[in-house]
Rosetta silent file (secondary structure, phi, psi, omega in degrees, C-alpha in Angstrom):
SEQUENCE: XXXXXXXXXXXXXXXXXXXXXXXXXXXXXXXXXXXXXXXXXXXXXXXXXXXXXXXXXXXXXXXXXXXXXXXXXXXXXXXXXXXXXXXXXXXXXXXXXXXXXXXXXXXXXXXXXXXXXXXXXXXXXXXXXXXXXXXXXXXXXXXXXXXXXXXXXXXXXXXXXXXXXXXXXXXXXXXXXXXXXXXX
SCORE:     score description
SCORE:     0.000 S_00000001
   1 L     0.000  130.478 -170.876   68.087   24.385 -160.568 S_00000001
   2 L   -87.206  124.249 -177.052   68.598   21.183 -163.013 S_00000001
   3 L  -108.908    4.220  153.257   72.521   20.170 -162.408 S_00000001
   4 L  -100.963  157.859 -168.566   72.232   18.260 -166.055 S_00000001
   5 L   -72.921  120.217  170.453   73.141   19.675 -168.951 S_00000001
   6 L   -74.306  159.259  159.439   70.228   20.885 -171.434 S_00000001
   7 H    -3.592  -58.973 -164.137   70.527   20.768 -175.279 S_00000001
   8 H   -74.942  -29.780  164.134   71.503   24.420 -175.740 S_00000001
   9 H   -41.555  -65.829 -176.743   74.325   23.576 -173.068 S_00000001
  10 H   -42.598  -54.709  175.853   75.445   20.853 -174.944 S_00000001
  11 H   -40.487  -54.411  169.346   75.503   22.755 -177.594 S_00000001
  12 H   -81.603  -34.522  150.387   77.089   25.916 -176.684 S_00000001
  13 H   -79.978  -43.343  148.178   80.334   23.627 -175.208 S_00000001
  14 H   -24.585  -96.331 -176.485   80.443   21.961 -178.443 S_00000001
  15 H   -33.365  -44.275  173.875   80.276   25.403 -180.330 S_00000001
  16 H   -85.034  -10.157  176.973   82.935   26.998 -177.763 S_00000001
  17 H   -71.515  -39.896 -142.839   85.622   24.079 -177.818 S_00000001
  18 H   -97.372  -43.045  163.533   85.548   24.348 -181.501 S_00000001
  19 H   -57.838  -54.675 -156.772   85.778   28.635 -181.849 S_00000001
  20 H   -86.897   12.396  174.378   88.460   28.291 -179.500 S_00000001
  21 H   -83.259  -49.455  172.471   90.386   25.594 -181.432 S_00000001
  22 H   -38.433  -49.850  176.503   89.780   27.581 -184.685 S_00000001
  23 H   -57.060   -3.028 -155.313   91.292   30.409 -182.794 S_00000001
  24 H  -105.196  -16.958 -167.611   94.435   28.476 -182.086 S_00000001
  25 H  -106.128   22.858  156.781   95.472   28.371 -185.889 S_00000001
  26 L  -108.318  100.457  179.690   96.076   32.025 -186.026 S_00000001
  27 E  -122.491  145.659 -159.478   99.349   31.698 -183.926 S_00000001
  28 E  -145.493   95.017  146.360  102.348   34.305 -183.761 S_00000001
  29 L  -106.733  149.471  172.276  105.197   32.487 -182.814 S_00000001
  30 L  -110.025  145.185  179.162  108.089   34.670 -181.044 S_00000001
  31 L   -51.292  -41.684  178.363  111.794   34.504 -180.664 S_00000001
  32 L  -115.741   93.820  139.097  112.041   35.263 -177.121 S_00000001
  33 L  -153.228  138.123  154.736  108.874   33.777 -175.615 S_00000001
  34 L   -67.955  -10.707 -167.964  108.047   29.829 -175.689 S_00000001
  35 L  -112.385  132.909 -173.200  104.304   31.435 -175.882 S_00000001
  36 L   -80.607  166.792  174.692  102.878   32.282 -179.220 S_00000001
  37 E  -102.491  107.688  138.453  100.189   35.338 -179.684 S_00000001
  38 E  -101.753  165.332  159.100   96.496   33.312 -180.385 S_00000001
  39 L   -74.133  -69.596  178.501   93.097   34.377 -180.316 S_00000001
  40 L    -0.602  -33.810  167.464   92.365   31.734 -177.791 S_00000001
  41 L   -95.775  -77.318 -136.700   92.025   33.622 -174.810 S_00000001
  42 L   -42.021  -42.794 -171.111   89.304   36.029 -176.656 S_00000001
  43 H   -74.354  -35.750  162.493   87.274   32.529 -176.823 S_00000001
  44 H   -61.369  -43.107  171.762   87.776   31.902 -173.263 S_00000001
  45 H   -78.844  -15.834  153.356   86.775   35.300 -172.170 S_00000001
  46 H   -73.675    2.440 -164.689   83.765   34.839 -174.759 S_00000001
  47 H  -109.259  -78.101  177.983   82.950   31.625 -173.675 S_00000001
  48 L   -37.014  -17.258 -172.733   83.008   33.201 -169.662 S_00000001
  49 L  -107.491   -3.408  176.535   80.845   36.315 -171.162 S_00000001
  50 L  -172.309    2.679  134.080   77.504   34.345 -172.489 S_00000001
  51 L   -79.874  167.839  157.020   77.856   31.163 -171.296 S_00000001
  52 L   -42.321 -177.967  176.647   76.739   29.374 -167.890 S_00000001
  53 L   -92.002  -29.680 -156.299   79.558   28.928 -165.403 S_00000001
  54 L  -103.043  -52.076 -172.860   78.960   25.001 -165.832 S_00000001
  55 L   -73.004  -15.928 -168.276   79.088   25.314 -169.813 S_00000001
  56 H   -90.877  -36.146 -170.746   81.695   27.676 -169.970 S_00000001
  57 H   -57.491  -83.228  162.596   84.201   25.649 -167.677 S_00000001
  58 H     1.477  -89.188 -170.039   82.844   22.434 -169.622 S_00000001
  59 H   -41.686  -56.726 -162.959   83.608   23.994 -173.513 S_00000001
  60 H   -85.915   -9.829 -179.692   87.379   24.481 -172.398 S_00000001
  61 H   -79.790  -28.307 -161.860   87.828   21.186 -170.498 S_00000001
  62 H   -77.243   -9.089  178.884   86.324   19.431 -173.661 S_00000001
  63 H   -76.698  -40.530 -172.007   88.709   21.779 -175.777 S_00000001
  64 H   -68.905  -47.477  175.712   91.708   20.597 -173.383 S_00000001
  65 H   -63.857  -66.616 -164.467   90.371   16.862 -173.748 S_00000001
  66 H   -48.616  -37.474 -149.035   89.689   17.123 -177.837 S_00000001
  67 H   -93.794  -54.191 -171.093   93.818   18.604 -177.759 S_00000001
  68 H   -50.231  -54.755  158.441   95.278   16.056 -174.907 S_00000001
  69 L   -65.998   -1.778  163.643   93.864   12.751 -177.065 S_00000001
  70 L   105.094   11.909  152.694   95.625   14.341 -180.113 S_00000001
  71 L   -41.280   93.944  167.251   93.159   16.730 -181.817 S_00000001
  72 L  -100.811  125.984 -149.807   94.854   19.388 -183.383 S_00000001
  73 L  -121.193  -30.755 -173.938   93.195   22.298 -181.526 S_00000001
  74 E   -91.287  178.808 -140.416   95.859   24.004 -179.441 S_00000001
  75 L   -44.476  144.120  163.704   98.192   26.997 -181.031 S_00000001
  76 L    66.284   21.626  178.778   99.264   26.444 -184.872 S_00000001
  77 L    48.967   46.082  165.120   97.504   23.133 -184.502 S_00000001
  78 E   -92.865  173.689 -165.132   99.415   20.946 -182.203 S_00000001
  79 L  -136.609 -179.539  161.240   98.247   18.362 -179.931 S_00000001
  80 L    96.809  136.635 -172.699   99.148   15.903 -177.157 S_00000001
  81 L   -67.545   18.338  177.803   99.689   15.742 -173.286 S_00000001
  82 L  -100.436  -19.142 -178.533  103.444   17.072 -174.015 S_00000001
  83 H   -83.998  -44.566  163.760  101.797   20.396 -174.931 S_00000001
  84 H   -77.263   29.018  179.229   99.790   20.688 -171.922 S_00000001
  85 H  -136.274  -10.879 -168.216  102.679   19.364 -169.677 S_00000001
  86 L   -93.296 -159.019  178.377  105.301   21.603 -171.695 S_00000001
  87 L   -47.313  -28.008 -166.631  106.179   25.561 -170.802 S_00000001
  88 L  -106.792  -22.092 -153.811  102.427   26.793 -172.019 S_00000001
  89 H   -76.444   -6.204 -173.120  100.364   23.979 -170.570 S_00000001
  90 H   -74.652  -17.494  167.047   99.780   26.093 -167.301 S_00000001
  91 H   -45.498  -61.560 -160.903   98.356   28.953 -169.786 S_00000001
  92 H   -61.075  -62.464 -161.417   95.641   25.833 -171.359 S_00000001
  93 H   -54.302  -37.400  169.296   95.118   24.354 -167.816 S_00000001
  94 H   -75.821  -23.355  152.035   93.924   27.809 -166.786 S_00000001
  95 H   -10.800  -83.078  179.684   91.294   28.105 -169.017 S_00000001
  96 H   -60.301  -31.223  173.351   88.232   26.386 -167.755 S_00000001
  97 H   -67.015  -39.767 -175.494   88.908   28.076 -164.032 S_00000001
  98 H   -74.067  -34.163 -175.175   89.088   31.524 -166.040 S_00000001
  99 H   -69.562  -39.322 -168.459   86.056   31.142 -168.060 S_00000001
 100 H   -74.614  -20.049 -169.349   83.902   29.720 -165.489 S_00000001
 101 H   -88.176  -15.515  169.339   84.827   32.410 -162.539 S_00000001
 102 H   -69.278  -34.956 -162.320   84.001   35.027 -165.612 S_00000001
 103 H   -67.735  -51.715  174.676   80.776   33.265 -166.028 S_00000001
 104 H   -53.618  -48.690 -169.669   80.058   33.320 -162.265 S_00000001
 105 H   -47.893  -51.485 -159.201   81.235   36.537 -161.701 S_00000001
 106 H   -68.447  -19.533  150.542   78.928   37.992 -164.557 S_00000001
 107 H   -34.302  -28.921 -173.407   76.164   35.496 -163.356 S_00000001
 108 L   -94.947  -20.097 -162.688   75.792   37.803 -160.197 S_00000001
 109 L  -146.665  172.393  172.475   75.378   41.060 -161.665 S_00000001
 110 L   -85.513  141.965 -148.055   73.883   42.927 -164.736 S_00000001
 111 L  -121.319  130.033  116.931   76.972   43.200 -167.006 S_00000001
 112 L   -96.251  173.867 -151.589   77.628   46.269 -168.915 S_00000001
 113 H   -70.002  -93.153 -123.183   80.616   46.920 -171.358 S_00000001
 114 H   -47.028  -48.984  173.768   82.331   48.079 -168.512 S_00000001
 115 H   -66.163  -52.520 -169.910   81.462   45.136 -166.083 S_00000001
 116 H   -68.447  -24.264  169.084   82.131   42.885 -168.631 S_00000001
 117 H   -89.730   19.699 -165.267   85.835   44.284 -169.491 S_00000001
 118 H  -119.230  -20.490  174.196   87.002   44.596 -165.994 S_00000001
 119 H   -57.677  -59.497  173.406   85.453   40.782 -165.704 S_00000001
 120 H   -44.858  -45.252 -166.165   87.498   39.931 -168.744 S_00000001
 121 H   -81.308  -36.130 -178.366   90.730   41.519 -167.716 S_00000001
 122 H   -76.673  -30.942  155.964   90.209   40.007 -164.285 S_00000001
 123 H  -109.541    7.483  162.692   89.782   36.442 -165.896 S_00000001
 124 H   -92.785  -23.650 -179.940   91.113   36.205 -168.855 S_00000001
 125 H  -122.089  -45.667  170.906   94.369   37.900 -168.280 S_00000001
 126 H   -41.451  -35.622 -159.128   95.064   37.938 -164.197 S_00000001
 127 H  -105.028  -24.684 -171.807   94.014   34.281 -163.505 S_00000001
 128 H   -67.247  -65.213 -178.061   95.737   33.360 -167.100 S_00000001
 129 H   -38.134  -56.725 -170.096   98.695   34.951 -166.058 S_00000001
 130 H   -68.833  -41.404 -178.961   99.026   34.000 -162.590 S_00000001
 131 H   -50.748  -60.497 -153.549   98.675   30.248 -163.390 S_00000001
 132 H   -51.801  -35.137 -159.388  100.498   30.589 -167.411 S_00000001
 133 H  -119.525  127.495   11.597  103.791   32.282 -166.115 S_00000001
 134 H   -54.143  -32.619  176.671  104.164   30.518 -162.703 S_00000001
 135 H   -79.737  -37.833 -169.114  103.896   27.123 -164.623 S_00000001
 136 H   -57.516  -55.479 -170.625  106.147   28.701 -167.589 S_00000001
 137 H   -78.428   -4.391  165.872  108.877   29.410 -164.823 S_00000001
 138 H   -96.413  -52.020  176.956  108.833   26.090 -162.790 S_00000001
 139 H   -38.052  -41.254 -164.399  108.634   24.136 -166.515 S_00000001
 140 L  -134.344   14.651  173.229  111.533   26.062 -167.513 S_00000001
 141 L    61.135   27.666  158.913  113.606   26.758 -164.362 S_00000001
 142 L  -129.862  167.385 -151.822  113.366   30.485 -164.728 S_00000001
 143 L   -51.890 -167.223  166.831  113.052   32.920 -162.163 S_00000001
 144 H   -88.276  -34.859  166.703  109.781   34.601 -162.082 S_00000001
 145 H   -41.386  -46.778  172.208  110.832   37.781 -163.193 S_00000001
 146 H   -64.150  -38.185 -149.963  112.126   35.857 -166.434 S_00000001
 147 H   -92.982  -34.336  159.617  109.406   33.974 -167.140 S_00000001
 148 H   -62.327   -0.608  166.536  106.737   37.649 -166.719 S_00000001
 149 H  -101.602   -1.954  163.381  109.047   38.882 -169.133 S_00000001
 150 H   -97.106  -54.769  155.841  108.819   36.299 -171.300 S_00000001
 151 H  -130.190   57.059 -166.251  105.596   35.484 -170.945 S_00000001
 152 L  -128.212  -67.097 -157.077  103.219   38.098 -169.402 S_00000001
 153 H   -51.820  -83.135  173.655  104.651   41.786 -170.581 S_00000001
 154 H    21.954  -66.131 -151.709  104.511   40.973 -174.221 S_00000001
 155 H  -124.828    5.689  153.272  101.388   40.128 -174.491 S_00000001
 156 H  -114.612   42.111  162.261   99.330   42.698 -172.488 S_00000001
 157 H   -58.025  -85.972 -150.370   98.724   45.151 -175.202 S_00000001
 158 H   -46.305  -58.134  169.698   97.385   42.366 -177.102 S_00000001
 159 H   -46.007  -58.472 -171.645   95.276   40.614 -174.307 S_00000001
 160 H   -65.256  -55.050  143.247   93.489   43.872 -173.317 S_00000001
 161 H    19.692  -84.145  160.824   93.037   44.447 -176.793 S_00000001
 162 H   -11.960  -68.286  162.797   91.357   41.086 -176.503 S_00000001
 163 H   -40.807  -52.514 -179.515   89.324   42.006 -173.757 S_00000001
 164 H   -69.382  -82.890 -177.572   87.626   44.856 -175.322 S_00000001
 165 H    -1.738  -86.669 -176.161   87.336   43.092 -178.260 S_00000001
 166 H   -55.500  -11.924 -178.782   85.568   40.404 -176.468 S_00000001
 167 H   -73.308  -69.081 -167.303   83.208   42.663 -173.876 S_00000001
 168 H   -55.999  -12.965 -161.177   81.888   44.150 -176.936 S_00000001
 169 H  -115.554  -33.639 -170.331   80.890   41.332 -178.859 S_00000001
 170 H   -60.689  -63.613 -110.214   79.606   39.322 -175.363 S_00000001
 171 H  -102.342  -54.230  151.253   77.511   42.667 -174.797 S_00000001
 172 H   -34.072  -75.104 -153.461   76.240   42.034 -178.638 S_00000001
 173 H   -60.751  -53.947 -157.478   75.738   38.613 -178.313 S_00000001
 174 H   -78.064  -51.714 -172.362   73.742   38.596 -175.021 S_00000001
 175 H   -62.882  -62.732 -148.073   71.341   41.638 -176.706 S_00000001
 176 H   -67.976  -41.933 -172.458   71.160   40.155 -180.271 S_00000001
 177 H  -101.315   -8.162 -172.332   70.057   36.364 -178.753 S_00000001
 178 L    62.991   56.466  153.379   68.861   37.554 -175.279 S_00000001
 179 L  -111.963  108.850 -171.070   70.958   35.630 -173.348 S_00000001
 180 L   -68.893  128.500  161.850   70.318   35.500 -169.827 S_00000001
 181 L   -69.661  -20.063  178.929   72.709   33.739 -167.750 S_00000001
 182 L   -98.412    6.143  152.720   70.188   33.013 -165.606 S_00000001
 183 L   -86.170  -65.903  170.571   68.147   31.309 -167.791 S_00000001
 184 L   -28.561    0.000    0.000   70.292   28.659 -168.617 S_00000001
């Protein structure tokens, strides 16, 4: 196995930093949450669904780098290490670990819509979650209870929603270009 990155690699982190920054400027913000409603995790669990494990983690650190140097890529198109250091950044900061263990996961097995939305839901909303609202509630001194009700409950309608959303289009995606994970 070649541990440098080929062309289409390059390529495909390039391509997934930049859908999920696009995704960031449809933002919902709400009155009782510090965390807005994006798209952004659909590109992470699409990124984790047809990329490598090395490209998918890659596409969200370089999305987290392009935002951190003052890019504006994260929600409603802010920037800056105060956003990944404020109440949300454990939500960003969780990213590249969720996409790459979906990438791994789905790396191991033959994914069908099924595999791929129970993949999704386990890393796109479980590992989002467990980081996003543990960081929310030490960031913002509230219990834990406060901070999943502020920022977990909300938003998993929306998130599964997501999920499917994204299984179905990975499950496209994969067919329509034949992409083997295991080719990369």
């Amino acid at each position: 196995m070649n541990k440098n990155l080929d062309v289409r690699e390059i390529a495909s982190i390039a391509l997934f930093a930049s859908i999920t920054a696009l995704f960031g400027y449809i933002s919902i913000p709400l009155p009782f949450s510090p965390v807005p409603i994006t798209l952004q995790t659909l590109a992470v669990m699409l990124a984790g669904s047809v990329l490598t494990p090395k490209a998918a983690f890659w596409s969200m650190t370089v999305f987290l780098f392009m935002g951190a140097i003052g890019l504006p890529v994260f929600s409603g198109g802010t920037s800056g290490l105060g956003i990944l250091f404020g109440p949300t950044g454990g939500y960003l900061m969780s990213w590249p670990v969720a996409s790459y263990l979906i990438a791994l996961i789905l790396k191991k097995v033959n994914p069908n819509l099924a595999t791929l939305l129970l993949v999704n839901i386990l890393g796109g909303i479980v590992i989002v979650y467990a980081v996003g609202v543990s960081y929310l509630a030490y960031m913002t001194n509230m219990t834990l209870t406060a901070a999943i009700m502020a920022g977990a409950l909300p938003f998993i309608p929306g998130d599964l929603l997501k999920a499917v959303v994204s299984s179905v289009l990975a499950l496209s995606l994969r067919k329509a270009l034949q992409w083997k994970i295991s080719s990369m």
